[in-house]
C-alpha positions as CSV (number, residue, x, y, z in Angstrom):
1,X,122.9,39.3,105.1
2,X,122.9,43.0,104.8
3,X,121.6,45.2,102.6
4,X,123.9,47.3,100.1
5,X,122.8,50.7,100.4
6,X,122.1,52.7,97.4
7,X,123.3,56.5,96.5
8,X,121.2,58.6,98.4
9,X,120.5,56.6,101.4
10,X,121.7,56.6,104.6
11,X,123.2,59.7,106.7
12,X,124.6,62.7,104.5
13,X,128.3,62.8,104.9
14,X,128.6,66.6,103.7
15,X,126.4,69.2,104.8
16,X,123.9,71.4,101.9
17,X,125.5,73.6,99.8
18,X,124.3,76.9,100.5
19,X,124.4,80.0,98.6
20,X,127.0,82.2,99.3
21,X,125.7,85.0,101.3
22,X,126.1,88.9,100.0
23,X,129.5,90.6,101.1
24,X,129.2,93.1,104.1
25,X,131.3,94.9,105.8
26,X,133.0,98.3,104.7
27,X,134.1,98.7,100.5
28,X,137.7,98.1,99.9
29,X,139.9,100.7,99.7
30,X,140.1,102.6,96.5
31,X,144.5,101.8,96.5
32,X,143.7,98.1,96.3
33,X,142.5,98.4,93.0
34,X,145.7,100.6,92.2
35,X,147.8,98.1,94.0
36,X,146.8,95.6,91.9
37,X,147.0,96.6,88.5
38,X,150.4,97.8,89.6
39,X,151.3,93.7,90.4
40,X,149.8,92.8,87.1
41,X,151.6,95.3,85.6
42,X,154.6,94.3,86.7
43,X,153.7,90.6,86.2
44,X,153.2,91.5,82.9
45,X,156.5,92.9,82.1
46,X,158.3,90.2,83.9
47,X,156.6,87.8,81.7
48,X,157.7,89.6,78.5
49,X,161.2,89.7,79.4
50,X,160.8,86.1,79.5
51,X,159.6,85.6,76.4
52,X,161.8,88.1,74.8
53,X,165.4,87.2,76.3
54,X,163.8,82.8,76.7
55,X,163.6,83.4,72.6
56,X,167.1,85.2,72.6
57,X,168.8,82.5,74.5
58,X,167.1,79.6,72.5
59,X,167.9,81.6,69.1
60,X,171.6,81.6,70.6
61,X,171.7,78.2,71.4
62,X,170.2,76.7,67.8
63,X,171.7,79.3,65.6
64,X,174.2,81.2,67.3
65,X,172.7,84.7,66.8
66,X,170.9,85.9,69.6
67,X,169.2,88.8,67.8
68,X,167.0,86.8,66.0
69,X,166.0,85.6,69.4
70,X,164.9,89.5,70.6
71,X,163.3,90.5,67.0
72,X,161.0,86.9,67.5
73,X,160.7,87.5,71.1
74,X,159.8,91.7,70.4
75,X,157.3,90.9,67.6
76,X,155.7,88.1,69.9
77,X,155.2,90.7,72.7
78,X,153.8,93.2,70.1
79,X,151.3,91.0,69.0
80,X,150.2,89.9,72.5
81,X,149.4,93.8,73.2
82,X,148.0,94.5,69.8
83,X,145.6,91.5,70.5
84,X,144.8,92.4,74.3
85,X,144.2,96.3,73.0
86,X,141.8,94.6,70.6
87,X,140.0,92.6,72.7
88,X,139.0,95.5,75.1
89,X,137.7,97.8,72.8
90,X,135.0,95.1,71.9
């Protein structure tokens, strides 16, 4: 009868991690860095209209007054930037 082989025996079935080795090759360009803040800008803005007019149209659809829906949905947004202002001055 055969022996069960235990953890650790036997022929490895993934090679060693190795460290990752050191980047090399030319910098990036300094416009990649502009480009992407630009995206996360812009991600960033399309995300608040979300929140602002997905409050408006849920305010709208419980209560029937959609500006309760863009003053929660402002004050939301104003409170996301206050706390991300916050954060990076510490």
């Amino acid at each position: 009868m055969a022996r069960r082989s235990r953890p650790g025996e036997g022929p490895r079935r993934t090679p060693p991690r190795t460290p990752p080795q050191p980047r090399t090759g030319p910098p990036p360009p300094p416009s990649s860095r502009r480009n992407q803040r630009m995206v996360a800008a812009l991600l960033t803005v399309l995300l608040f209209g979300l929140i602002v007019f997905g409050a408006a149209a849920a305010a709208e659809a419980v209560d029937g007054e959609r500006w309760w829906g863009y003053l929660i949905g402002g004050l939301f947004c104003v409170i996301m930037v206050a706390a991300a202002l916050r954060g990076r001055q510490r």
